[in-house]
N, C-alpha and C positions, 0 to 999 in steps of 0.2 A: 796395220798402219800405226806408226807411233807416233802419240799428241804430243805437242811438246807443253810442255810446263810453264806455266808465267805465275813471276814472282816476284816482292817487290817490288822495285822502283820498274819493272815492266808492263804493272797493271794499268790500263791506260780510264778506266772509271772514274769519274770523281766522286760516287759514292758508292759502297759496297755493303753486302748484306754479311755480318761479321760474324765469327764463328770465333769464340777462345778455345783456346789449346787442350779443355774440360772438355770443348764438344758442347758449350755451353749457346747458346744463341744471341747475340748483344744487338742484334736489329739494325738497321740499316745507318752507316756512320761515313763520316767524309774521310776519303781516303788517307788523306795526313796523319788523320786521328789513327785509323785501321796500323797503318805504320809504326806510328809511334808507339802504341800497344803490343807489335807482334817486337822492334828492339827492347821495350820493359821486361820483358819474355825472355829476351833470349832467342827469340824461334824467327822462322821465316813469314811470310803474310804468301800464301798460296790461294790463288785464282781458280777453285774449284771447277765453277759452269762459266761458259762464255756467250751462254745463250742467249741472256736473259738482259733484260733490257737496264737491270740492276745487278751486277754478277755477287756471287756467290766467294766469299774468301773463309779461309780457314788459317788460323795459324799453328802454325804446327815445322819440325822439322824436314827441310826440305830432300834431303836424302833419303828420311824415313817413308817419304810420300813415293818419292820417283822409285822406291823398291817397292810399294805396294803396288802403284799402276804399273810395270815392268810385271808382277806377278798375274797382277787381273789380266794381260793382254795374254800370258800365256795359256792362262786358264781357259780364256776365249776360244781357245780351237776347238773346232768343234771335228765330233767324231767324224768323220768319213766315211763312205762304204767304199771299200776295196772288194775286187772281182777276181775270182779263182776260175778259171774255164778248163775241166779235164773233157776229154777227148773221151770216144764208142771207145776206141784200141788203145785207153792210157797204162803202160807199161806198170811192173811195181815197182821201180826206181824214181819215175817222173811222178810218179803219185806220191810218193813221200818228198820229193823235192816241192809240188805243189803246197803240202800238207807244210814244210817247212816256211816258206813263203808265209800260209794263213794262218801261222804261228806266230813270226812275225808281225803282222799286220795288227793279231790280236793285242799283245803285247802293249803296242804302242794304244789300244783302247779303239781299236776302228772294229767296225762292224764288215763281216766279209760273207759277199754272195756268192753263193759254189753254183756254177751253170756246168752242164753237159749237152751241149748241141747236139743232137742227131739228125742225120742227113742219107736222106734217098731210103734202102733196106733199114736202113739202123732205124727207124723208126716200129719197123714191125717186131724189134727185140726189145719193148719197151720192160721188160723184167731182168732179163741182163743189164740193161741202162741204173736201173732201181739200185741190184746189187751192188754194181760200182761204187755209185751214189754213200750206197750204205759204208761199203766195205774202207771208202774216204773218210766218212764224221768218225768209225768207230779209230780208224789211224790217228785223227785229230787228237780223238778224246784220250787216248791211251799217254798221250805225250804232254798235252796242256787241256786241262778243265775245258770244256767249251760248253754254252746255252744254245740250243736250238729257237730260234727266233720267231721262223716260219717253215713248218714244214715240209718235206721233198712236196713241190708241186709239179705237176704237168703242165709244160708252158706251148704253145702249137711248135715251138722248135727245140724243142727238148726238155729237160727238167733244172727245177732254178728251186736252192735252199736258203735262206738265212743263216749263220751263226753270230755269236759275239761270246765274250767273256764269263764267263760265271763267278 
């Protein structure tokens, strides 16, 4: 969600806790004043918090600001966990199309769960299942760096891995 910015003649306080353009702290001033200070400047008068029952200003350039909160929201994203599910009978074509996908995934910085469901018999071939399993991470690893996160575990419907990035 993007905050929108208030500045200047938009800050609606009559007094503000003032910030110069050092990053200096000048304590709480009537907003006229905060103004007239941030034109002496040169610079913008920017409305930091809206919290606050006294807000928070800064002066300082206003483009220079709207690019750094533009960069903090992107940095906000947070990793993800994306999901890889191969199959008992996963072919060797669909297994590296799989592996291509959680190549992808990793790239972008997410975290990806490798699940293989087994169902009905396929339970009783729980070392074939393993194999797969393995013969997947070592295909990952061959092509991009991967960390093992959590372990192959036994889950009551099959087996569930962790990877991410290394």
């Amino acid at each position: 969600m993007k905050q929108r910015i208030i500045s200047n003649n938009r800050i609606r306080a009559q007094k503000v806790r003032l910030i110069d353009e050092n990053g200096k702290q000048l304590g709480v001033v009537d907003l006229r004043d905060a103004l007239r200070k941030s034109r002496e400047a040169n610079q913008d008068l920017i409305q930091v918090t809206d919290k606050l029952e006294i807000p928070v200003c800064k002066i300082m350039d206003y483009g220079k600001y709207a690019y750094q909160q533009g960069k903090k929201e992107k940095k906000q994203k947070t990793n993800d966990l994306k999901s890889i599910r191969l199959s008992f009978r996963i072919s060797e074509h669909d297994m590296q199309t799989r592996a291509n996908a959680a190549i992808k995934f990793l790239k972008s910085g997410d975290k990806v769960k490798i699940e293989m469901r087994l169902r009905g018999r396929e339970k009783a071939l729980t070392n074939f299942a393993k194999d797969k399993m393995e013969k997947f991470t070592k295909l990952l690893n061959e092509q991009f760096p991967i960390k093992i996160e959590r372990e192959l575990k036994r889950d009551p419907r099959g087996f569930t891995m962790l990877i991410a990035k290394s």
